[in-house]
C-alpha atoms as a printed R data frame, in Angstrom:
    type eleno elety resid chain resno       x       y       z
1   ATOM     1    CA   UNK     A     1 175.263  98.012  -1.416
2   ATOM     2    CA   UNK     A     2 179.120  98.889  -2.023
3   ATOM     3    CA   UNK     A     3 179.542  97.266  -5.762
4   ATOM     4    CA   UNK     A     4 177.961  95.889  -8.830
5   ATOM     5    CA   UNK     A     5 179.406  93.295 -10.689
6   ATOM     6    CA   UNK     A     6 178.654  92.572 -14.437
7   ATOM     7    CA   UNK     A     7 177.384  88.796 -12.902
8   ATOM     8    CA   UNK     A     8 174.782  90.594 -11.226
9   ATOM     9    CA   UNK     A     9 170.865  91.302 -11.765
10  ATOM    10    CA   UNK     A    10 168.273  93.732 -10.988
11  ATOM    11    CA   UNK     A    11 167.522  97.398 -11.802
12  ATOM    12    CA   UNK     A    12 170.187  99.990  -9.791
13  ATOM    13    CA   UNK     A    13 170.592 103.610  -9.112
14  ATOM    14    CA   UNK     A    14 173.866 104.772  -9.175
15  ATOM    15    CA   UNK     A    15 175.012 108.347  -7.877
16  ATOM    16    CA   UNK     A    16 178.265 110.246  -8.520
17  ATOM    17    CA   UNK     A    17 180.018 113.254  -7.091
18  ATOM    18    CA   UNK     A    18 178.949 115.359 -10.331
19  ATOM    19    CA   UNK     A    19 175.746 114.701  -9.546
20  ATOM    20    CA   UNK     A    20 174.880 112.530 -12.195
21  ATOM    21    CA   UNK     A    21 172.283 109.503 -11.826
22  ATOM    22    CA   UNK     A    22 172.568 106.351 -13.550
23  ATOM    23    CA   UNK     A    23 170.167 103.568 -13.989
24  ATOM    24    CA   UNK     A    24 171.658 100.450 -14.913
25  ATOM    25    CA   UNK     A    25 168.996  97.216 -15.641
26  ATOM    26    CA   UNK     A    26 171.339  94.320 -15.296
27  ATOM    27    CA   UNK     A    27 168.720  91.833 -16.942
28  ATOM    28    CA   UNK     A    28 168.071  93.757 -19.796
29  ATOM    29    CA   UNK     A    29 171.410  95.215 -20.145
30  ATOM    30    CA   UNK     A    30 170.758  98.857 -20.535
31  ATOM    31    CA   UNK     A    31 171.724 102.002 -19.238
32  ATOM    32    CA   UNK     A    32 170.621 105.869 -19.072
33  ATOM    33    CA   UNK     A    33 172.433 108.522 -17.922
34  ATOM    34    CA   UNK     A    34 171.292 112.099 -16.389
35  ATOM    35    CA   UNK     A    35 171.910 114.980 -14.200
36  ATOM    36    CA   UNK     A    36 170.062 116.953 -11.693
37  ATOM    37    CA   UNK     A    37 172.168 119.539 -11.133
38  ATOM    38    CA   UNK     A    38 170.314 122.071 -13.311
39  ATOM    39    CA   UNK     A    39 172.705 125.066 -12.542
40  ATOM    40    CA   UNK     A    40 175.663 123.938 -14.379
41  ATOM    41    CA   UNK     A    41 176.021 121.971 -18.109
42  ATOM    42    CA   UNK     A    42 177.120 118.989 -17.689
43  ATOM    43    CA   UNK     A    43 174.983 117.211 -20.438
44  ATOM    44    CA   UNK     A    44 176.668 113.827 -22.219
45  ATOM    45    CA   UNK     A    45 175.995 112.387 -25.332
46  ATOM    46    CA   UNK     A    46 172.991 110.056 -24.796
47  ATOM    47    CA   UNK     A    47 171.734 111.703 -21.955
48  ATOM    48    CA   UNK     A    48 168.136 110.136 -20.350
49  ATOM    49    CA   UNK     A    49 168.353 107.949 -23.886
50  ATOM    50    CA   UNK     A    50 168.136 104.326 -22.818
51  ATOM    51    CA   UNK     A    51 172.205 102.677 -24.202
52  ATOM    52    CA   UNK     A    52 172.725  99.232 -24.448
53  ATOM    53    CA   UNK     A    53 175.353  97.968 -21.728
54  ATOM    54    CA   UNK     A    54 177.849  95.750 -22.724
55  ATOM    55    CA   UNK     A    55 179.994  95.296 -19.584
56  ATOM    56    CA   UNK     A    56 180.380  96.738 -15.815
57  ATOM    57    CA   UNK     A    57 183.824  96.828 -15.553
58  ATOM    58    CA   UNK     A    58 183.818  98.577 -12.056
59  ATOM    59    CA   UNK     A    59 181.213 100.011  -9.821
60  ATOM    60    CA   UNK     A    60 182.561 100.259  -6.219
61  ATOM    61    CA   UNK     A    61 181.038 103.174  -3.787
62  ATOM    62    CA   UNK     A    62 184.597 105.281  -3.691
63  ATOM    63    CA   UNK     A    63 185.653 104.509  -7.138
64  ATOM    64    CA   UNK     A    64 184.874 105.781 -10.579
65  ATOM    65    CA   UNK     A    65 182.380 103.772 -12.720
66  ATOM    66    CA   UNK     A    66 183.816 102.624 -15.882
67  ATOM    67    CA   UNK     A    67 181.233 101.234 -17.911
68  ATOM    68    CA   UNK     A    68 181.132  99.548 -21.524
69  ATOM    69    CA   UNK     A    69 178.151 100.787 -23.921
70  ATOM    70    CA   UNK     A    70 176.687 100.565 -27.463
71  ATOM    71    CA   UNK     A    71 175.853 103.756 -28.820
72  ATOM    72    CA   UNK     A    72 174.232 102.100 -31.996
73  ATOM    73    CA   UNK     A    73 176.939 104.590 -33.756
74  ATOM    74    CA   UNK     A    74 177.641 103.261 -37.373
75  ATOM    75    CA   UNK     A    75 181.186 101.992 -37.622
76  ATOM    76    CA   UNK     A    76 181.962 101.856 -33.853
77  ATOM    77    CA   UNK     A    77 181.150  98.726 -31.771
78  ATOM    78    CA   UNK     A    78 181.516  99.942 -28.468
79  ATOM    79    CA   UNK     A    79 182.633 103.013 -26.520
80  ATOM    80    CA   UNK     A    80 183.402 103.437 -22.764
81  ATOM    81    CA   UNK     A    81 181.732 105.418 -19.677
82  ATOM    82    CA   UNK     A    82 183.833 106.847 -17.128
83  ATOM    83    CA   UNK     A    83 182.129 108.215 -13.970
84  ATOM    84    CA   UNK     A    84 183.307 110.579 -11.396
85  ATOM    85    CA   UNK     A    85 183.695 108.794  -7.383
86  ATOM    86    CA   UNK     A    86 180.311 106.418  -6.785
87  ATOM    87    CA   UNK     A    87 178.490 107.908  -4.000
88  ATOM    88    CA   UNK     A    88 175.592 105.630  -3.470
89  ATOM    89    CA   UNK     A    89 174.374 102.142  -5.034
90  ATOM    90    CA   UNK     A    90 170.777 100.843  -4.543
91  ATOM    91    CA   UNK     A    91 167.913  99.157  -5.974
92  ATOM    92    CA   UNK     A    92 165.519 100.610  -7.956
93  ATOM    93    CA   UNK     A    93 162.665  99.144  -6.665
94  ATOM    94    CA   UNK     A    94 163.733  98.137  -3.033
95  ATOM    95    CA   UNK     A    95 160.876  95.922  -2.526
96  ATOM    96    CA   UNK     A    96 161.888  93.578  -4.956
97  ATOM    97    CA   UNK     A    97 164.750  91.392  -4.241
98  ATOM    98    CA   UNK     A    98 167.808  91.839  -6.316
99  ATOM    99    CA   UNK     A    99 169.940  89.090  -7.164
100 ATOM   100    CA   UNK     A   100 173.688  89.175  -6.610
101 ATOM   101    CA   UNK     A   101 175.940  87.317  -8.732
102 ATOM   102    CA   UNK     A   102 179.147  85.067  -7.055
């Protein structure tokens, strides 16, 4: 898998060059955020707390990820997520078939 579109459905792992690990569920429109690289601080706001997801507004393998969340902040409807390069984009459960929007 090279991109997600905001069409699209299923559950998705997405890695970037920091390291970080995203799961994105398409159908229920949420995000959460982490990091496994344990030997430097690179903690965000949020992080392994499940964030609505308003909008994918890119998520290409060799891009940035620019994402649109909810951080149920008071005051503030929406915020953005900017990624470091994609590295890899797959299915969460690979046995179950993903659906792909147009």
């Amino acid at each position: 898998m090279n991109r997600l579109e905001d069409s699209d459905a299923g559950e998705w792992v997405v890695v970037t060059a920091s390291g970080s690990l995203y799961l994105l569920d398409l159908d229920r429109r949420t995000l959460t955020r982490g990091n496994f690289d344990l030997t430097v601080n690179r903690r965000l706001r949020r992080d392994w707390e499940v964030v609505a997801l308003i909008a994918v507004v890119l998520c290409r393998v060799g891009s940035g990820m620019h994402l649109v969340i909810d951080l149920a902040v008071q005051g503030v409807d929406f915020t953005t997520r900017l990624s470091t390069t994609v590295l890899l984009i797959a299915p969460l459960r690979p046995e179950k078939e993903q659906v792909m929007g147009p």
